[in-house]
ROSE-4610 file (N, C-alpha, C; in Angstrom, 1 decimal, always signed):
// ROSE-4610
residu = [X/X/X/X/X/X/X/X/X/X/X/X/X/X/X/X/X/X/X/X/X/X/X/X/X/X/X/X/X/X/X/X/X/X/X/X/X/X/X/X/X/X/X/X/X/X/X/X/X/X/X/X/X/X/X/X/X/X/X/X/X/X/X/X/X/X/X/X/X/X/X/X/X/X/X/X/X/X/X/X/X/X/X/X/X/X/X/X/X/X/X/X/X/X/X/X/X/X/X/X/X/X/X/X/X/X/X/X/X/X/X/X/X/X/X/X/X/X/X/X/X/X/X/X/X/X/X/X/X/X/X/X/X/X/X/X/X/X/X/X/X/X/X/X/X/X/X/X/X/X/X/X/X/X/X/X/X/X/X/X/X/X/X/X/X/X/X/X/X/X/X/X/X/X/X/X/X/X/X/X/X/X/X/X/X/X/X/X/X/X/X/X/X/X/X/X/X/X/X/X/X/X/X/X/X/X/X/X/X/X/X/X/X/X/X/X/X/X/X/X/X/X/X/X/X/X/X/X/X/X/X/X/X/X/X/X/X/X/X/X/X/X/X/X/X/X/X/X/X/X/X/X]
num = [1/1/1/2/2/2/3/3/3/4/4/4/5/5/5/6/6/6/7/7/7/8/8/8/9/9/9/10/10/10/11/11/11/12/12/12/13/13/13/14/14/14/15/15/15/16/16/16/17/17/17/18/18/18/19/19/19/20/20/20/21/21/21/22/22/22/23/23/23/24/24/24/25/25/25/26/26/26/27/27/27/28/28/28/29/29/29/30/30/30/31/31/31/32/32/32/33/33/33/34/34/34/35/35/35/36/36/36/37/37/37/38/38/38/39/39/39/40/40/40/41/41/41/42/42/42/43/43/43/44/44/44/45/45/45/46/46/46/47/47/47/48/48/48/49/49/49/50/50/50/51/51/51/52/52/52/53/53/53/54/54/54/55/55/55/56/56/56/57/57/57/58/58/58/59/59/59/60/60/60/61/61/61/62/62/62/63/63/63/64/64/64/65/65/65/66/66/66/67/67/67/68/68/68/69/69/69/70/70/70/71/71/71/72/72/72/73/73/73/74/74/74/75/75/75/76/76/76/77/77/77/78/78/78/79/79/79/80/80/80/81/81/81/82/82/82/83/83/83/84/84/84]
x = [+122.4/+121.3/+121.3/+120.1/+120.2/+120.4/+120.5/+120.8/+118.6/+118.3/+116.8/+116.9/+118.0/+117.8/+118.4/+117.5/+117.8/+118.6/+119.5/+120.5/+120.0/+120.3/+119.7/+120.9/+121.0/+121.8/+122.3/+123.3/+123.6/+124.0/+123.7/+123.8/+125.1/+125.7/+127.6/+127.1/+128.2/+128.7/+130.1/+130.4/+131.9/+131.8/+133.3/+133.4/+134.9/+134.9/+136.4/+136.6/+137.5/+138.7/+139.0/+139.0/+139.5/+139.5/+140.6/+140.7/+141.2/+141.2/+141.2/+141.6/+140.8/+140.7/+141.4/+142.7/+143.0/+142.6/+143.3/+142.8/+143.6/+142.7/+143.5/+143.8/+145.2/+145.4/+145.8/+145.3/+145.6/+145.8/+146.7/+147.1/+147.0/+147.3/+146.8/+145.4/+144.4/+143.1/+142.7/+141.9/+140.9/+140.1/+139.3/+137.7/+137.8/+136.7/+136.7/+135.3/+135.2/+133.6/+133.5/+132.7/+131.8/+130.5/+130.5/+129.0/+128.2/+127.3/+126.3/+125.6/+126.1/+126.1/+124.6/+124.7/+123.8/+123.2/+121.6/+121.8/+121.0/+121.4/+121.5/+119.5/+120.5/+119.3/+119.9/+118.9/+119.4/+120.5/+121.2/+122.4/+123.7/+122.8/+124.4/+124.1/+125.7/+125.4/+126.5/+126.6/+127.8/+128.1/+129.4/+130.0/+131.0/+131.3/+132.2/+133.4/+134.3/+135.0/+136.5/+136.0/+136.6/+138.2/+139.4/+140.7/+141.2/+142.0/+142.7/+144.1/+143.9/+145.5/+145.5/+146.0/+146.1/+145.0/+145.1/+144.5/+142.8/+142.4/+140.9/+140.5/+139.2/+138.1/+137.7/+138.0/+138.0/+136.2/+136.1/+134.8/+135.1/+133.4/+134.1/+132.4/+132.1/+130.9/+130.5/+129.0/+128.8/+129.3/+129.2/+129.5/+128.3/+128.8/+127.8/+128.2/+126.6/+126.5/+127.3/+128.2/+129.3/+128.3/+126.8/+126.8/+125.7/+125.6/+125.1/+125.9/+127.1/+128.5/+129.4/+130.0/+130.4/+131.6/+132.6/+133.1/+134.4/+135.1/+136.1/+136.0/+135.6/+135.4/+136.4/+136.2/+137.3/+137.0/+136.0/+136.1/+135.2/+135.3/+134.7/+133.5/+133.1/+131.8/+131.7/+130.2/+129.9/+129.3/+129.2/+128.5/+128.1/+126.3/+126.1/+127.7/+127.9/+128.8/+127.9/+128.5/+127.8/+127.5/+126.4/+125.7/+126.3/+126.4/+127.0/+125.9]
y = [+110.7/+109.8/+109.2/+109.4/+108.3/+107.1/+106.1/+105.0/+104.4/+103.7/+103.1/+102.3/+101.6/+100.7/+101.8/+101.8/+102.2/+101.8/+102.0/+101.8/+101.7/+100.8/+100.6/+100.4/+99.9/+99.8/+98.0/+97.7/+96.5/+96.0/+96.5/+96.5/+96.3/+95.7/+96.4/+96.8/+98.1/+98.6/+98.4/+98.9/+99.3/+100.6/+101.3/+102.7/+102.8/+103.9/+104.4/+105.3/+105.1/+106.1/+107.0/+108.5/+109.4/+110.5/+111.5/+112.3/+113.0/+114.7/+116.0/+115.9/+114.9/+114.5/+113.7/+113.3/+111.7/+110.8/+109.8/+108.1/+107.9/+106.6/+106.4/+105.1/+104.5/+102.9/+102.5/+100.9/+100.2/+98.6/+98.3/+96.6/+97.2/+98.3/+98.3/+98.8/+98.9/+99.1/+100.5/+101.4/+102.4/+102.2/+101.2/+100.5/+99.3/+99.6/+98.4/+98.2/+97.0/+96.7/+97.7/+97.8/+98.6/+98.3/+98.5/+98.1/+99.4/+99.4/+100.6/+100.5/+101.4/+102.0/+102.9/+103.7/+105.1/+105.3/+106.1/+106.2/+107.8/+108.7/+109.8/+110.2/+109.3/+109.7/+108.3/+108.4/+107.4/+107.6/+108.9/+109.0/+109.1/+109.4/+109.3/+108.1/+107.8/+107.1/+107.0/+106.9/+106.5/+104.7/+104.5/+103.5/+103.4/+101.7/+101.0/+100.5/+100.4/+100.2/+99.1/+98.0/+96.8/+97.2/+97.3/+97.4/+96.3/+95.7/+94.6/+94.9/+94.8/+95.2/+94.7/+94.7/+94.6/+95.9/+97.0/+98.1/+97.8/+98.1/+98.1/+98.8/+98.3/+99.0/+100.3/+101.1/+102.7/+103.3/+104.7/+104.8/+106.3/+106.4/+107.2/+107.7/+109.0/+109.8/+110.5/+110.1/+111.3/+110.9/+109.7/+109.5/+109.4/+109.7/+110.2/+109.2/+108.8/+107.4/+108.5/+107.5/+108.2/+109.3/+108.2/+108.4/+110.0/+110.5/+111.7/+113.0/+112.9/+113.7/+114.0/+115.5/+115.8/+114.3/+114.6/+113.4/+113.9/+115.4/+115.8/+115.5/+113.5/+113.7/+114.1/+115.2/+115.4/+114.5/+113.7/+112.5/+111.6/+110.7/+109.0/+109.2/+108.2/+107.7/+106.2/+106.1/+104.4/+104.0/+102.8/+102.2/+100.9/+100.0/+98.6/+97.7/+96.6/+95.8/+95.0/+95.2/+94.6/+93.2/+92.8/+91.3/+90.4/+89.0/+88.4/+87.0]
z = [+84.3/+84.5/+85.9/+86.9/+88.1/+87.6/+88.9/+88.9/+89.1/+88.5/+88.3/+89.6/+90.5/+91.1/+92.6/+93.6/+95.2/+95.5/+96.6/+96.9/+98.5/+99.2/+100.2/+101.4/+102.9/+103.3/+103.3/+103.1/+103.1/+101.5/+101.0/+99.4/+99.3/+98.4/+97.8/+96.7/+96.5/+95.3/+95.1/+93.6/+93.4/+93.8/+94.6/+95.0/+93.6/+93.3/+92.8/+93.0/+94.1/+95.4/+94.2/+94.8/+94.6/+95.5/+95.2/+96.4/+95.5/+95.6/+95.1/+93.7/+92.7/+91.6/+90.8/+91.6/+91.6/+92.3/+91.2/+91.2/+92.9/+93.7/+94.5/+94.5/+93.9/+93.7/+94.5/+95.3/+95.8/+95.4/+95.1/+94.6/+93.3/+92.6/+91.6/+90.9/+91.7/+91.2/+91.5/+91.4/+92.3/+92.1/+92.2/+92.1/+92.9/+94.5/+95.5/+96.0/+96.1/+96.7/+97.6/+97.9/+99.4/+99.6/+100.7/+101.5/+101.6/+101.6/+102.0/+103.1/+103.7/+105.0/+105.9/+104.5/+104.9/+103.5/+103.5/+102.1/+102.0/+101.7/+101.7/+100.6/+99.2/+98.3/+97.5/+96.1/+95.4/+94.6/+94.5/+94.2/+95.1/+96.5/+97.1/+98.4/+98.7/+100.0/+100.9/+102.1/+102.5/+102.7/+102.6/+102.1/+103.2/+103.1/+103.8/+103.3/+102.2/+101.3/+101.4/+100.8/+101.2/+100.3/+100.3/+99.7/+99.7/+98.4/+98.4/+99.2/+100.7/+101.4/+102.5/+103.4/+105.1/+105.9/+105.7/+106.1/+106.5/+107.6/+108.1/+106.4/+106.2/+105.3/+105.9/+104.6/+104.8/+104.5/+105.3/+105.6/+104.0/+103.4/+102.2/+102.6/+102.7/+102.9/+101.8/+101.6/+100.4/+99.3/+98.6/+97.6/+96.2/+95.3/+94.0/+93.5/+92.8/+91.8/+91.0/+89.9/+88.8/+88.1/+87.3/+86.2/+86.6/+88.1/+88.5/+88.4/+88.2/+88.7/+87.0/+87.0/+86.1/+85.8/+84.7/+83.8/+84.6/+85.0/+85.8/+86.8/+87.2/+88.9/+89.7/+91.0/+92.1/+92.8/+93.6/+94.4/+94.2/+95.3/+94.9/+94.2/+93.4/+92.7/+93.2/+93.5/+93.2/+92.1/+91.7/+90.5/+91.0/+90.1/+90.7/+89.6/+90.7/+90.0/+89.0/+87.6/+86.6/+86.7/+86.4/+86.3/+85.4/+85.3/+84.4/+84.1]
């Protein structure tokens, strides 16, 4: 299912780091804010990705909204951070 809402530049998402089909933890988590950057389509975009660490925020290209991408993800997905 796409995501109903555009994804624009300036926006945050949640990203969840992964790389050749693992999780990638930092402090614990693989799910980090990010900023949108670029936006490819409404399911992909490039991102700016804030990590709870010392490390500059890492650049993650081409990333698939989750709920576009098989359930075996090999790399990053983003998602909107849920509303409360």
């Amino acid at each position: 299912m796409a995501t109903s809402i555009t994804p624009t530049p300036g926006r945050i998402v949640l990203v969840k780091l992964r790389q050749m089909g693992k999780s990638i933890y930092i402090n614990g988590s693989d799910e980090h804010p990010a900023i949108v950057c670029s936006v490819h389509s409404k399911n992909m975009v490039n991102v700016r990705v804030f990590q709870d660490d010392h490390e500059p925020p890492r650049w993650e290209t081409s990333v698939a909204f989750e709920d576009t991408v098989e359930k075996d993800y090999s790399s990053s997905t983003w998602r909107w951070p849920t509303r409360s």
